[in-house]
N, C-alpha and C positions, 0 to 999 in steps of 0.2 A: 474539384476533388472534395467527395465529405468532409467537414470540420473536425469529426473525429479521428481523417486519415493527419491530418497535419499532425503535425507536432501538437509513506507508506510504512505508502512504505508499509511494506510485513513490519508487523511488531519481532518478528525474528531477527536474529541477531542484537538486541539493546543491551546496553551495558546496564550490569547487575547493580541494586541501589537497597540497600537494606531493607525499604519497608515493602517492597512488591518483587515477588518473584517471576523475574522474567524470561523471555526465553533465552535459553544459551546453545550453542553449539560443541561438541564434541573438541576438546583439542586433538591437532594434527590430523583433521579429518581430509582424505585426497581422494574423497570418492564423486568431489564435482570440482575437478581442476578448470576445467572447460566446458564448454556448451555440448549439450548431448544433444543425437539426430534432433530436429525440429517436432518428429511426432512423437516423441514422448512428452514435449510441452502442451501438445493440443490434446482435447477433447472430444472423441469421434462420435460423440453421440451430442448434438447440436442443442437439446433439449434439454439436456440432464447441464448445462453449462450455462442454459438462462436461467432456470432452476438454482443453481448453488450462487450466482451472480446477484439472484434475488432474496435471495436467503440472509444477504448483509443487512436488510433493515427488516423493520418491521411489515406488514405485507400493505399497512394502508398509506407506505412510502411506497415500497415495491414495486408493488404491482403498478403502477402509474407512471413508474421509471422508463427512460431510455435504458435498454442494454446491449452493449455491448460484447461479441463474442471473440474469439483468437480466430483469427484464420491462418495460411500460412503466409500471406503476405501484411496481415497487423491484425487490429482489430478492427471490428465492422461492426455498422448497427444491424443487431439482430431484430429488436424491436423498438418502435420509437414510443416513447411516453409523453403525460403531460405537464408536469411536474416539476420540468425543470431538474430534477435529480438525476443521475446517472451510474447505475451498478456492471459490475465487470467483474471479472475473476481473474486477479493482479497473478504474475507467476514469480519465482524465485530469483527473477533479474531487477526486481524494485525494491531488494533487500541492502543495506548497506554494503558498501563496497569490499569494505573487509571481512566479511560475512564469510565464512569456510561453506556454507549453504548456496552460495552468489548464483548457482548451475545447477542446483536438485530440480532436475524435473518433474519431483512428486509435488512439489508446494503448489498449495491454490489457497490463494488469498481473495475472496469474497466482498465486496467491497461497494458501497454506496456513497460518491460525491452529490453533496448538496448544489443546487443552483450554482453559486460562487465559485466553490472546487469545482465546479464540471467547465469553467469556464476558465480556471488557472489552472490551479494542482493537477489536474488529470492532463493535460500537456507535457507533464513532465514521464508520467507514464506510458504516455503514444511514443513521445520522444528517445526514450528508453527501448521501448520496442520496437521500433522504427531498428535501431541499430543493432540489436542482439540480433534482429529475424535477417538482419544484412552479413551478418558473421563477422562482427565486430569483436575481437578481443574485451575483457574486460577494462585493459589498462587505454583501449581506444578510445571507450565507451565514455569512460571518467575522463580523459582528455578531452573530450568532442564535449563534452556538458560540461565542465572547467571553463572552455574556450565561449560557448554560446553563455555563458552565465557574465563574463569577463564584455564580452557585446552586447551585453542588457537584450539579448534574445527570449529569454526568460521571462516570465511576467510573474512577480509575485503574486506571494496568495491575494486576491481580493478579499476586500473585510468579510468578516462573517463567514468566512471558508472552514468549513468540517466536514467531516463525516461518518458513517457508520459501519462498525467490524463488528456484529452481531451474533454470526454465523456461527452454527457450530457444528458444521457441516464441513469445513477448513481444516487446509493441511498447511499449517505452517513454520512448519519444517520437522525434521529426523525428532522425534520424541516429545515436540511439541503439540503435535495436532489442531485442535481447534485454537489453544491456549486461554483467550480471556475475551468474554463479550468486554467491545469499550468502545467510545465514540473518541475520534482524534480529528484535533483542533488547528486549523492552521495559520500562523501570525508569518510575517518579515523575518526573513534570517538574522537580521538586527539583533530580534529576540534572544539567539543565543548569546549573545553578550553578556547577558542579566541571568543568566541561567536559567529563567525561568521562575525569577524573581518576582517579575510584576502578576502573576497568575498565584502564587505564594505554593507554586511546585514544590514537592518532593518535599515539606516539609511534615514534622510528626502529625498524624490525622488528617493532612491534606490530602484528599481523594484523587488530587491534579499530578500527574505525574511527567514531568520533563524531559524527552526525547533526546536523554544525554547523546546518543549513538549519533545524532544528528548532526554531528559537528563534525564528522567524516564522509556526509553525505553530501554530494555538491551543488543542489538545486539549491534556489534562496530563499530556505525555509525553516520556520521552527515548526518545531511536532510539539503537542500538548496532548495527553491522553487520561479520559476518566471511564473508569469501569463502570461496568454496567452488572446488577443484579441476575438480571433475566437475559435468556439470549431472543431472537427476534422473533422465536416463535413462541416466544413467554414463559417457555420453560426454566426452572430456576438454572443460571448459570454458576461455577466454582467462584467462593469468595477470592479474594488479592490473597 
């Protein structure tokens, strides 16, 4: 079996923090209680889906990249890079769990793991997918990754694990759209203990931003996020 059949996170859904406006969700929104048909998650045009997959970084990461596309039984390499880097277009099931968005089939999240995250963190996204495309409940879904996290099934991030969310080509989520070119950084779930202290997150003028949301997400990871100016095709992106 491919290594990418084995076994983010959307910046949608983070909890609001005074210096960066993030995205939010609608209260009492019931218009993704559950999982919709499977083809409204996919992309029938094959092309236009390594395209926006490639759109996460810059093109002289990109285009060198492995990509990966949705099919209906996971994702598959579309095409193989050299690079070491790995781009995909994440959907609305790599959003935190409590996420009223958890099941919009319009979100497409854009997305480039570096050498490191292509070899940890995106595990956690096959794994994910693995069980939504199986018609897993949401509350299965977070048991099943509770349970493999609790058996050390999981493999934390490896050092040096990031990535880029560039694109602004991305829907991620009802009102949010593209939201914010940023690159996110991934440490030990440990991390969240500290808040986010040893990176001097969230503090006034610091450009590091702490992945509060992340403490309700169940893989073993901290999220760190810094904006980016430009999006990946250098265009000026919206300031914080």
């Amino acid at each position: 079996m491919n290594a990418f059949r084995r076994h983010f996170l959307f910046a949608a859904g983070l909890a609001l923090m005074p210096a960066v406006a993030l995205p939010t969700h609608a209260a009492g929104n019931t218009a993704y209680e559950r999982m919709a048909p499977l083809s409204q998650y996919l992309m029938a045009d094959r092309q236009a889906e390594i395209r926006l997959a490639r759109s996460a970084a810059p093109p002289s990461i990109a285009q060198r990249a492995t990509v990966l596309v949705l099919e209906p039984h996971g994702y598959e390499t579309a095409e193989t890079g050299s690079n070491g880097f790995t781009c995909l277009v994440e959907r609305s099931w790599m959003s935190p769990f409590s996420s009223t968005q958890f099941w919009n089939w319009k979100m497409r999240g854009p997305i480039c793991y570096n050498p490191a995250a292509s070899r940890t963190v995106l595990i956690y996204t096959l794994r994910r997918t693995d069980r939504a495309l199986a018609g897993q409940t949401k509350a299965a879904m977070l048991a099943g990754i509770r349970a493999a996290v609790a058996k050390k099934e999981l493999p934390i991030p490896e050092l040096g694990s990031m990535s880029y969310m560039m694109s602004k080509q991305g829907n991620l989520g009802d009102g949010n759209g593209a939201w914010m070119s940023h690159l996110m950084f991934y440490a030990p779930a440990a991390d969240n203990a500290n808040g986010g202290a040893s990176w001097g997150a969230n503090l006034p003028g610091s450009p590091v931003v702490f992945d509060t949301s992340h403490h309700i997400v169940p893989e073993p990871e901290s999220i760190y996020m810094i904006p980016v100016a430009h999006w990946s095709d250098g265009t000026t992106a919206p300031a914080m």
